[in-house]
N, C-alpha and C positions, 0 to 999 in steps of 0.2 A: 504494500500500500504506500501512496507518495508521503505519506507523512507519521512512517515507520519509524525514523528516530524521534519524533516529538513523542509517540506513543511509547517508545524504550521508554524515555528518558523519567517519564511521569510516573511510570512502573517502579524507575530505582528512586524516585521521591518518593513514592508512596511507602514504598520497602522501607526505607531508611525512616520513616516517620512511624512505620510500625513495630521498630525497632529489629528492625532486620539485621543479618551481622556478614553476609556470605552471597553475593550475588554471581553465579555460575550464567554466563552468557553466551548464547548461538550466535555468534558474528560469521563470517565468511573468508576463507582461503585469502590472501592476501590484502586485508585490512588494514595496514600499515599507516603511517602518519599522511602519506599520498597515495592511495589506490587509484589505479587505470579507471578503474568503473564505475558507473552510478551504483549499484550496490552495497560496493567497497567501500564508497563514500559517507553510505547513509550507517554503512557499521560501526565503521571509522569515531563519525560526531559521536554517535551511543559509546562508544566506547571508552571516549574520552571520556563522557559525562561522567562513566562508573569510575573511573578512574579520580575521577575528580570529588566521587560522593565520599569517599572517607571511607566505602565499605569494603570488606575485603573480597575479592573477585576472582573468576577463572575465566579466560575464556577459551571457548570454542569454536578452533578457524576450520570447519570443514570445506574438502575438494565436492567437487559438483556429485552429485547423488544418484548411487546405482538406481534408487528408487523409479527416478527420471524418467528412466524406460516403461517404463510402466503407467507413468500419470501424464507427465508434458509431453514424451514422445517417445510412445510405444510404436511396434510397426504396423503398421497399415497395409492390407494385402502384400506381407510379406514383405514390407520396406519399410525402413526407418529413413529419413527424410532430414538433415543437417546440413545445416552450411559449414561445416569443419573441416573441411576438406581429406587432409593426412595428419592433422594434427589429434593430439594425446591427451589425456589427461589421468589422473591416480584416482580414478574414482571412490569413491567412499559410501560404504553402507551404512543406513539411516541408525541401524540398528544398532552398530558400533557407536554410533555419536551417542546414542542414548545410555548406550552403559557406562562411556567414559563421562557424560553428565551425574548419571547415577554416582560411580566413584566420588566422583569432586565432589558434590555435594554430602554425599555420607560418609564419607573418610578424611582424615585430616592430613594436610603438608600441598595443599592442590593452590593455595592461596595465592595469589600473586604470577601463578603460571599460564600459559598461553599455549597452548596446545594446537598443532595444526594437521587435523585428523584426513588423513588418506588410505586410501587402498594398499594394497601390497604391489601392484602393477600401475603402469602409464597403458592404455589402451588406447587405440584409434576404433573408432566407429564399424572400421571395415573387421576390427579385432572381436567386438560387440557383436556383429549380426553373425558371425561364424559359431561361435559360443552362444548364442539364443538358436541358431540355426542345429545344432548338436543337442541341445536340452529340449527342444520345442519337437525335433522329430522330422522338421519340412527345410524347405530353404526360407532365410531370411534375407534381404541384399541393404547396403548401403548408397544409397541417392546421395550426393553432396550438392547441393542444391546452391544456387546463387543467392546471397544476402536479398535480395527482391524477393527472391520469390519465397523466402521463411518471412519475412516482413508481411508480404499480402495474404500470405497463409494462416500466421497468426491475427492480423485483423480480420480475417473471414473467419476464422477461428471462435469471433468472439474478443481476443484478450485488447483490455484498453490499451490507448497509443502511449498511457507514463511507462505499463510495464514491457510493452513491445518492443523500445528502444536499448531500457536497458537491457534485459535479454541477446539483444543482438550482439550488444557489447561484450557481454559474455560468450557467447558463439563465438568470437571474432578471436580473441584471446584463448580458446580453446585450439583454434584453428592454428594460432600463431605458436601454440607449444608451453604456456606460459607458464602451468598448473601441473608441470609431470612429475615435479621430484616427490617420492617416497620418503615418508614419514615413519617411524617405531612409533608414533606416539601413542596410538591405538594400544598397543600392547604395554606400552611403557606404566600405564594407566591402570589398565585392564588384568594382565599379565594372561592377555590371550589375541592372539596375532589376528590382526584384521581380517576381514573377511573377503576369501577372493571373489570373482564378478562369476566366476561360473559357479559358486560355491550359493550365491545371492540369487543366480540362473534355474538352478535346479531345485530351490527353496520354491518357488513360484512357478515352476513351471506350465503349471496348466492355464496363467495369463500369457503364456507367449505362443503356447500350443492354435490360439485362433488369434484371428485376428480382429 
């Protein structure tokens, strides 16, 4: 939503006035003091803000989300459809974000750390429809579609013009390699190794088996 960090931020006032002591936070893979992306940016401001409330904090920089496949861009007659061209990313299962949340919040020494949760591999797209293509049973293929045409796609689609832009942003940077490096943190956390995309594939299998 376009006014994501004013809603963080009111969150970690309200925490802090209910005398909260521990605020564990979903930020995003490269959130830094300057992130590339609208996203980044909107994590970015929240993050400061916690940083700034006096409370003690964790956050949570997760890579883009096995999940994905499944909700924003599952295949379609046997095609998944991205403007990523050959570019990579270390994807990350939802499910690990959750437990290394669970940790930080119910165990103690997580205070103050920044955790940037990835997969075990960098995957390209054409790596994805082979591995859904193996768990699913049928052929799966990869389209690399032109930025135009994932733009007119998600506006037909439905999705508003705030989130379509930046989105693209993130395709675009996916495309350009930017998000590959492999992280322990999952495990560091956990003390159980992130989870691989075929491992996430055959959890679910019977949403990739139709289309």
């Amino acid at each position: 939503m376009p006014n994501q960090t004013e809603v963080t931020n009111a969150f970690v006032d309200a925490a802090k006035r209910a005398g909260g002591r521990h605020i564990v936070k979903l930020s995003a893979i490269g959130a830094d003091a300057s992130p590339p992306y609208t996203f980044g940016k909107w994590h970015a401001a929240a993050d400061r803000h916690v940083r700034e409330s006096g409370l003690a904090f964790t956050f949570l920089r997760p890579n883009s989300f096995m999940q994905n496949f499944m909700n924003y861009f599952p295949p379609r007659d046997g095609t998944i459809y991205l403007p990523w061209g050959n570019g990579k990313a270390s994807l990350v299962d939802t499910r690990d974000i959750a437990t290394v949340a669970d940790e930080a919040l119910t165990s103690d020494g997580h205070e103050g750390k920044t955790y940037t949760l990835t997969g075990p591999a960098a995957l390209g797209i054409a790596e994805v429809a082979s591995i859904l293509s193996e768990v699913a049973g049928r052929e799966i293929h990869y389209v690399d579609v032109p930025e135009s045409a994932a733009r007119d796609g998600m506006l037909q689609a439905g999705l508003p013009q705030w989130q379509v832009e930046p989105l693209l942003e993130l395709h675009a940077a996916n495309k350009q390699n930017r998000w590959t490096a492999v992280t322990a943190d999952v495990e560091k956390v956990t003390g159980n190794p992130a989870t691989a995309f075929a491992q996430f594939a055959r959890d679910d299998a019977d949403r990739f088996r139709v289309s």
